[in-house]
C-alpha positions as CSV (number, residue, x, y, z in Angstrom):
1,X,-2.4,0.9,-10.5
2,X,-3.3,1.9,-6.7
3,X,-2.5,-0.9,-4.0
4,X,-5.9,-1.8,-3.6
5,X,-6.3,-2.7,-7.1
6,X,-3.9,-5.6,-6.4
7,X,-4.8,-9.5,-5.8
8,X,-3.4,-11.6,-2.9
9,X,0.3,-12.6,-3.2
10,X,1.2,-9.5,-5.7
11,X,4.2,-7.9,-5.1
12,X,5.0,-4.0,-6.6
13,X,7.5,-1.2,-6.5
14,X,5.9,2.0,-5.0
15,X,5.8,4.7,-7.7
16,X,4.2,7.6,-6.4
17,X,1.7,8.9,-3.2
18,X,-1.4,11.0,-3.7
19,X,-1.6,11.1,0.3
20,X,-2.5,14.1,1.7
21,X,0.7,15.6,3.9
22,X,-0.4,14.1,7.3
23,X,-1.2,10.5,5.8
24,X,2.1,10.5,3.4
25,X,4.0,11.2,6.6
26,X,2.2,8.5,8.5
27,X,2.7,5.9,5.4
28,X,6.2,7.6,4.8
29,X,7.1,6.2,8.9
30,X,5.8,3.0,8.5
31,X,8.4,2.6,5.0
32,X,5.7,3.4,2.2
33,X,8.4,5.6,0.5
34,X,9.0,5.9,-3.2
35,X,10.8,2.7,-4.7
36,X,9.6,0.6,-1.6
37,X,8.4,-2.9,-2.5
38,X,5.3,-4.0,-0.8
39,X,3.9,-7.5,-1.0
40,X,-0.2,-7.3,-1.0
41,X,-1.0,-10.1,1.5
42,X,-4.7,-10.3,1.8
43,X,-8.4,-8.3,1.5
44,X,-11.3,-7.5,4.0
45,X,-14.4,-8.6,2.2
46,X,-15.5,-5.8,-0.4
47,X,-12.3,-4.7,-0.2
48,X,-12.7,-2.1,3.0
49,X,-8.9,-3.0,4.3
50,X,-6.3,-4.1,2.9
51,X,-3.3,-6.0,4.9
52,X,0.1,-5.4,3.2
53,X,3.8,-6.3,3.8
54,X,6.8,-3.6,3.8
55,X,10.1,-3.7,4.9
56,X,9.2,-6.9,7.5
57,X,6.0,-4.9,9.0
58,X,2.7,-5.8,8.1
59,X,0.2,-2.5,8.0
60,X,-3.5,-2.7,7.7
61,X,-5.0,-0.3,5.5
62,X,-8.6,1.5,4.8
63,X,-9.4,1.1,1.1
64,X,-9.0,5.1,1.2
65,X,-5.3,5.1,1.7
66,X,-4.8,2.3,0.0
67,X,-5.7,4.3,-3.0
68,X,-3.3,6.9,-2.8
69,X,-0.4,4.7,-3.0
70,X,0.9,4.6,-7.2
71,X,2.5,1.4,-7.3
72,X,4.2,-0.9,-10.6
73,X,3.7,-4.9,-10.2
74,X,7.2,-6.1,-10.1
């Protein structure tokens, strides 16, 4: 399952990224590291962005990169 797969409220263990080097190292700052828990907190309509929770810091995410993140529902 990616992240943007997920519904409001969902929380999950990051498993893997399929980020290219320059976005895993952006995502990998902001605490989107493997074995991370993230908490999906809400949806753009059609799903464009995603808004989710990691380590206290909300991040705001294209549907694009929200796809790359491999994560198991907790």
């Amino acid at each position: 399952m990616v992240v943007s797969q997920m519904q409001k409220g969902q929380k999950a263990v990051v498993k893997k990224l399929h980020a290219s080097s320059e976005l895993k190292r952006r995502l990998n700052s902001f605490g989107v590291i493997k074995g991370a828990t993230l908490t999906f907190l809400a949806a753009a309509p059609k799903k464009s962005t995603v808004e989710i929770e990691v380590s206290k810091m909300k991040l705001a995410l294209r549907k694009e990169e929200a796809d790359t993140i491999e994560v198991e529902l907790c």
